[in-house]
C-alpha positions as CSV (number, residue, x, y, z in Angstrom):
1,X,-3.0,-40.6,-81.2
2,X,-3.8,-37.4,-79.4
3,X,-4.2,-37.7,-75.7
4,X,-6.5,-35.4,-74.2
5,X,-5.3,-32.0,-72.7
6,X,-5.2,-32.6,-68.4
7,X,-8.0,-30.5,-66.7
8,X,-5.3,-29.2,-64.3
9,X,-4.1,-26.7,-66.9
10,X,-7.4,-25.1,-67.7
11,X,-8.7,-24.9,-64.3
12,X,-8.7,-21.5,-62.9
13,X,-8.1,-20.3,-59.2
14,X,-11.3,-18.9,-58.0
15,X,-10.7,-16.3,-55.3
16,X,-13.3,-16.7,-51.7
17,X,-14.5,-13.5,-50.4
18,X,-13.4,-13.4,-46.6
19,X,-16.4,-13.5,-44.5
20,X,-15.3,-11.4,-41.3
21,X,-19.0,-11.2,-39.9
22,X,-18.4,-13.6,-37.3
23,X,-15.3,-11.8,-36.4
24,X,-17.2,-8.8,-35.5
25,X,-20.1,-10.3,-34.1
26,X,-17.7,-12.1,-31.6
27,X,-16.3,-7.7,-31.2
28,X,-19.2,-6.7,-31.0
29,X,-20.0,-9.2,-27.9
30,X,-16.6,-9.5,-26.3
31,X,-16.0,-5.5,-26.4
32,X,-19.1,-5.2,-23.7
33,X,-18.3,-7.8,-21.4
34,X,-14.9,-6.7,-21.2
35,X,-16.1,-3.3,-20.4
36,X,-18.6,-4.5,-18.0
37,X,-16.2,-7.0,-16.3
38,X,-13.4,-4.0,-15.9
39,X,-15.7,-2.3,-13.2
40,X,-15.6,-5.1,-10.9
41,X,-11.5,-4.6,-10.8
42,X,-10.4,-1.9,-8.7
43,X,-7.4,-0.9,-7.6
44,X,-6.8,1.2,-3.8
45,X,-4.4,3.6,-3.8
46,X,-2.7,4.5,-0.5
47,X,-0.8,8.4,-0.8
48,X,2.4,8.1,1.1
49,X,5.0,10.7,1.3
50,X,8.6,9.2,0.7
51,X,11.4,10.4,2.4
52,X,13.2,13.0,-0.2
53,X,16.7,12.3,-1.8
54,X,19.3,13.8,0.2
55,X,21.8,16.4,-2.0
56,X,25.2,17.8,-0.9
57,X,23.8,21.2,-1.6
58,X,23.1,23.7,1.1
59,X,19.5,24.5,2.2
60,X,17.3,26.2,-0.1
61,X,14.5,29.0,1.0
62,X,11.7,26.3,0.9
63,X,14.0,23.9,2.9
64,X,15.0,26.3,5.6
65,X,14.0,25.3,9.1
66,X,11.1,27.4,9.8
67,X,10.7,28.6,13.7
68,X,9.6,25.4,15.6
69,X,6.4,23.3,15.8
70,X,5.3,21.1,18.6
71,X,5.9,17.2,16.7
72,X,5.2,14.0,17.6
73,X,7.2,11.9,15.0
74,X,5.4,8.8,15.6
75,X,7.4,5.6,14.7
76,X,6.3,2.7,13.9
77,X,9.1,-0.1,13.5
78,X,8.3,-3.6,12.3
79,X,10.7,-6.3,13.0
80,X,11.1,-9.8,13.0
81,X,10.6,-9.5,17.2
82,X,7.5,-7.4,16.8
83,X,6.6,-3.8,16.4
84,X,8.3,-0.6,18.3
85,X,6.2,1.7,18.5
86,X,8.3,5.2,19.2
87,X,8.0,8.8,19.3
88,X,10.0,12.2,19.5
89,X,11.0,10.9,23.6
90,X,11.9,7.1,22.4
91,X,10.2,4.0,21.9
92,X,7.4,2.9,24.3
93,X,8.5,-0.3,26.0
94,X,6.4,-3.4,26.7
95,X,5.1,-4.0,30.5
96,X,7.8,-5.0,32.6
97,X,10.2,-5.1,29.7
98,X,13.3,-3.5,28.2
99,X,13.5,-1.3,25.8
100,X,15.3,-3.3,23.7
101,X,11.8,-5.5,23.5
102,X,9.5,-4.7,21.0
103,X,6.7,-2.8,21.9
104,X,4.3,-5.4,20.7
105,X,5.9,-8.6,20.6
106,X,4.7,-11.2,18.0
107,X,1.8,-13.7,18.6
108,X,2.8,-17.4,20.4
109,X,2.4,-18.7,16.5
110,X,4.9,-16.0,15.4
111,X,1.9,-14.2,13.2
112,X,2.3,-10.2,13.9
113,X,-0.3,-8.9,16.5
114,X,-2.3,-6.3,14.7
115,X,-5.2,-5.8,16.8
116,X,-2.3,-5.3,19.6
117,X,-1.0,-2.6,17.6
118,X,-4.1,-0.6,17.0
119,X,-5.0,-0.6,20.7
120,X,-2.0,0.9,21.2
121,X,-2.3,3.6,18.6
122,X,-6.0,4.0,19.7
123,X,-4.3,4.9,23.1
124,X,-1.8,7.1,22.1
125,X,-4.2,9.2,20.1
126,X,-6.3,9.8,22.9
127,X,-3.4,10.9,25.3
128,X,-2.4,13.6,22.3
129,X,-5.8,14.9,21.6
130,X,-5.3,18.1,24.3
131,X,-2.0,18.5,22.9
132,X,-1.4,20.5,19.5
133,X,1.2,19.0,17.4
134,X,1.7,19.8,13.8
135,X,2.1,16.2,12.9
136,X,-0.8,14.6,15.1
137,X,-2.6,12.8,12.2
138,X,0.5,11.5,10.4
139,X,2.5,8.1,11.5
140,X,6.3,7.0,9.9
141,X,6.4,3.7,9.2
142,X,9.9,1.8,8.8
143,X,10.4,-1.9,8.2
144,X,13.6,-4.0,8.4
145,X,14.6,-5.6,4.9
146,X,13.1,-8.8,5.2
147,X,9.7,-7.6,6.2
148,X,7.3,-8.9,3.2
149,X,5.6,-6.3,1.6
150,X,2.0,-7.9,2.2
151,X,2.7,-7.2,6.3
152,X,3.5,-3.4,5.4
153,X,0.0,-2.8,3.1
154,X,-1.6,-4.7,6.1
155,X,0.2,-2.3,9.2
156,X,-1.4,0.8,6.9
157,X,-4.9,-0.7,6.9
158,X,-4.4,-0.9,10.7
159,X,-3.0,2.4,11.2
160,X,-4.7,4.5,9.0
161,X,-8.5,3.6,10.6
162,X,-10.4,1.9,13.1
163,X,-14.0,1.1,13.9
164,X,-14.8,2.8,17.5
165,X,-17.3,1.4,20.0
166,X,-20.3,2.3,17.8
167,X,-19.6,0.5,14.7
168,X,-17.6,3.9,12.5
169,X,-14.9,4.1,11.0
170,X,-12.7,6.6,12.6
171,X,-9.3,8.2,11.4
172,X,-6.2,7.0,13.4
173,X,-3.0,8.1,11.6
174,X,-4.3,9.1,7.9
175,X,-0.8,10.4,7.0
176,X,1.3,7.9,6.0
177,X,5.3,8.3,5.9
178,X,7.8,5.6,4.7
179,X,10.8,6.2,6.8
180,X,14.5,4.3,6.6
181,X,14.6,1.0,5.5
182,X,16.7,-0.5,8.1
């Protein structure tokens, strides 16, 4: 008796065609959102002029002292007490305080007094305007270590403008310098 063949054997593998139309209808959506969406991110970039790497090699031409400019060297140091502000004479000491005070002492819930700070600036700026120095719109700033990085973006933003009696913007200190990481 002769069983019959199995249908396993005989049966062919028929190949699919891929379909990748609703791949590229999803591209073809996705792409232009993506695009559209990428406008709202954007990113501020602050220029700041880093102190250069020190070399043991003498001066070259372009580093020789060249004859001497009126400077300001405006300072400002934030600390863990406050901020010093401090030019080419010293640092400027709080009313009826040392010098070994900070300038600005922090806020009674130890939060950084920023508003303080501009004042200050705002002041200072107007006591230099008769004067001519070479460095009048730039400001150094120098943090201890442990200062968070969020406080230093924030000093800029008060440093570098401010919005005068009238409702502009006016420049303070555009110029910003990272100085000496104490």
């Amino acid at each position: 008796m002769a069983y019959k063949p199995s249908m396993r054997r005989h049966m062919q593998v028929e190949e699919i065609p891929l379909d990748i139309r609703p791949v590229m209808n999803l591209m073809v959506v996705l792409i232009p959102i993506l695009l559209y969406s990428a406008e709202f991110v954007k990113l501020s970039i602050r220029e700041l002029n880093l102190p250069p790497a020190s070399s043991g090699e003498g001066l070259s031409d372009e580093n020789k002292p060249r004859e001497q400019e009126k400077r300001l060297y405006l300072t400002v140091l934030i600390s863990k007490k406050g901020f010093y502000i401090g030019t080419k004479g010293g640092y400027l000491s709080g009313e009826g305080k040392s010098e070994s005070e900070p300038s600005i002492p922090l806020n009674e819930d130890g939060s950084y007094n920023y508003a303080m700070l501009q004042q200050k600036l705002i002041e200072l700026k107007e006591k230099i305007a008769d004067q001519t120095f070479a460095d009048e719109k730039s400001a150094i700033i120098s943090a201890e270590a442990d200062i968070q990085y969020k406080d230093i973006v924030r000093i800029m933003d008060y440093i570098i403008t401010y919005r005068d009696e009238e409702g502009f913007d006016r420049e303070l200190f555009p110029q910003i310098n990272i100085g000496q990481v104490i």
